[in-house]
C-alpha angles and dihedrals in degrees: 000000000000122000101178094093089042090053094044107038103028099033094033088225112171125211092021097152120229122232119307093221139352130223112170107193106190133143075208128107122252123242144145112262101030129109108215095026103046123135118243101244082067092067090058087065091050078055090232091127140022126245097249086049112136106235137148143168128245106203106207148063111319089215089066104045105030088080094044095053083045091050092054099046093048101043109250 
């Protein structure tokens, strides 16, 4: 769950930072108007993140590639 547009619309906070980066890992398809499937350029509308935001889609099971992506961050 995301609280930057709530920070920033309902609280009126100003100078609350979006997210740094964004990795969307779904076997789902991507689409506008969808939740879960959303494509990442939405949720700049949602101003959850910037435009020069680096963000990207990996296309497959989570519980495939969640371990690898593990494996490579740890060192293993």
């Amino acid at each position: 769950i995301c609280v930057v547009p709530m920070l920033h619309q309902d609280l009126g906070r100003e100078g609350v930072p979006v997210w740094g980066y964004f990795c969307q890992i779904s076997d789902s398809t991507t689409s506008y108007g969808s939740y879960s499937g959303a494509v990442p350029n939405e949720k700049i509308t949602w101003g959850k993140l910037a435009v020069d935001t680096p963000k990207f889609i990996i296309e497959s099971d989570a519980t495939i590639v969640v371990p690898l992506i593990f494996a490579m961050v740890l060192g293993w």
